[in-house]
C-alpha positions as CSV (number, residue, x, y, z in Angstrom):
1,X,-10.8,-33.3,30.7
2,X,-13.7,-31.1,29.4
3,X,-17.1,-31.0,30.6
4,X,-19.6,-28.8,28.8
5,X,-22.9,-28.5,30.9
6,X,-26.2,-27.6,29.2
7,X,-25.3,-27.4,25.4
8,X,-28.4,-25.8,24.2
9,X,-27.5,-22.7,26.0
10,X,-23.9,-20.7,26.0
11,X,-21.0,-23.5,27.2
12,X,-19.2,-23.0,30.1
13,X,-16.0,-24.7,30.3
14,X,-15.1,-26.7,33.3
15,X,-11.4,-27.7,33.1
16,X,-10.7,-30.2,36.2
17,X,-7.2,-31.0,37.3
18,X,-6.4,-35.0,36.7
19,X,-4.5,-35.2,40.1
20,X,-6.2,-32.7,42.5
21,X,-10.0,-32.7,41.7
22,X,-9.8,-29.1,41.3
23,X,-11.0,-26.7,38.6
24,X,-8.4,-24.7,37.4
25,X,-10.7,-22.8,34.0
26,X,-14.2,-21.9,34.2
27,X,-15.3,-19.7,31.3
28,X,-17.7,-19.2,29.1
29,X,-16.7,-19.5,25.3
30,X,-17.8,-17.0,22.7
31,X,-14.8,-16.8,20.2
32,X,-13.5,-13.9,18.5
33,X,-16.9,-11.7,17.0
34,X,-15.9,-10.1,14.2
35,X,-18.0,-7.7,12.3
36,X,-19.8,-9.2,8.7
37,X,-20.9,-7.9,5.9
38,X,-23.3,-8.9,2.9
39,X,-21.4,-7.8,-0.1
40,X,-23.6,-7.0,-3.2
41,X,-21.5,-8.6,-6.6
42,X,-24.1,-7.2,-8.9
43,X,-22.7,-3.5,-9.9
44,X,-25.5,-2.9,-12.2
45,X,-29.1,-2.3,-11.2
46,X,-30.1,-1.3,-14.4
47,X,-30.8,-4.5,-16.3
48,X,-34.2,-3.4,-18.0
49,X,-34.3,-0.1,-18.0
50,X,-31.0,0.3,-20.2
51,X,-30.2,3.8,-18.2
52,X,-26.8,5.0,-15.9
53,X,-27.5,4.2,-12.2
54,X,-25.8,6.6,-10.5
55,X,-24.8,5.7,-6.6
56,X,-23.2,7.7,-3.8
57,X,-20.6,6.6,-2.0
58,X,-21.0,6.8,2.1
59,X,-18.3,5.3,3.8
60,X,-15.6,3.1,2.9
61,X,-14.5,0.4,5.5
62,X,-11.2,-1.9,6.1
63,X,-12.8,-5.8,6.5
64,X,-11.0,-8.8,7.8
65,X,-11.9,-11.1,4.6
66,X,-10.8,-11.8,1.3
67,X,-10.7,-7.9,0.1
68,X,-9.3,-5.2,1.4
69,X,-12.2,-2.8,1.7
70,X,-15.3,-2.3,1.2
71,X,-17.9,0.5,0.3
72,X,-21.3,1.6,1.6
73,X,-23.1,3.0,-1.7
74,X,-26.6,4.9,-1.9
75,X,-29.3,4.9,-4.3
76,X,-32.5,5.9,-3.3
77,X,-33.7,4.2,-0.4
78,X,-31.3,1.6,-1.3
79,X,-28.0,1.1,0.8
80,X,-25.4,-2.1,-0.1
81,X,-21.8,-3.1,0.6
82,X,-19.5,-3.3,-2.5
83,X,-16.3,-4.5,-3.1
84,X,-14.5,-0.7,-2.9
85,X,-11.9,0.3,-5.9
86,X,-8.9,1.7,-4.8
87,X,-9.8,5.4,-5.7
88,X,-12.8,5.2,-4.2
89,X,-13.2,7.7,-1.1
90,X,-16.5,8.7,0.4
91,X,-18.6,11.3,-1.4
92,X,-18.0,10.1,-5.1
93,X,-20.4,9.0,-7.1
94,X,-20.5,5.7,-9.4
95,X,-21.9,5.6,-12.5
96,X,-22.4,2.3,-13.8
97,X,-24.3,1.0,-16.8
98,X,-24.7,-2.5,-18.4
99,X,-23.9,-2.0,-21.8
100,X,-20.1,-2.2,-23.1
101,X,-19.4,1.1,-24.6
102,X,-18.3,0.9,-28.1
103,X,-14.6,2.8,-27.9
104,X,-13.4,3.4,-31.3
105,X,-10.0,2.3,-32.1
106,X,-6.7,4.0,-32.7
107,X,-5.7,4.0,-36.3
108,X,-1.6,4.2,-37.4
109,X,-0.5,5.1,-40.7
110,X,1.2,1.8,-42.6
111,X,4.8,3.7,-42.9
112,X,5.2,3.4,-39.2
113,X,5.2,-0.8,-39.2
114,X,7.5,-0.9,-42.6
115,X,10.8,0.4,-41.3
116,X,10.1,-2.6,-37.8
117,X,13.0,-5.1,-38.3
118,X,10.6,-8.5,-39.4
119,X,11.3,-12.0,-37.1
120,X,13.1,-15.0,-38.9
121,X,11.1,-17.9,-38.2
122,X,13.4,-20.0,-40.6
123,X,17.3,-20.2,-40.9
């Protein structure tokens, strides 16, 4: 049997022995404390502006949660937690920018898809 005495305050634990009257546990629970972080999701700061926001990377942290790691970035006065690549190491710097780039295609000459043996798709 448990009793848990004043439970607006930390509980302790009384753990009293069925046959002897005795208590065998007294402790005060806490649970395991874990550090947390807030992660920041949005990469790009640069919404209206329409420039490169350029960030510094400080330190780059092992967590206990869904990813991996995690990074402490700069900019400015400005410090977050990101979601860390996995070439990211501290002292680089991340450019990011919220247009897609345009990256032109690569164009093959025609002779190279002729000689390509074609698929039956009827017997």
């Amino acid at each position: 049997a448990y009793l848990f005495i004043n439970s607006n305050h930390l509980p302790f634990v009384f753990k009293f022995s069925s046959h002897l009257g005795k208590i065998k546990l007294k402790h005060v629970t806490t649970g395991l404390n874990r550090p947390w972080f807030m992660v920041d999701h949005n990469r790009s700061r640069q919404v209206l502006t329409k420039t490169i926001h350029e960030e510094l990377v400080l330190q780059v942290k092992k967590t206990w949660w869904r990813h991996p790691f995690i990074a402490l970035v700069a900019s400015g006065e400005v410090k977050r937690w990101i979601i860390a690549t996995a070439s990211m190491k501290p002292g680089d710097i991340i450019r990011s920018h919220v247009d897609i780039p345009t990256i032109p295609g690569k164009t093959l000459p025609t002779h190279y898809i002729f000689p390509l043996p074609l698929p039956k798709f009827y017997d």
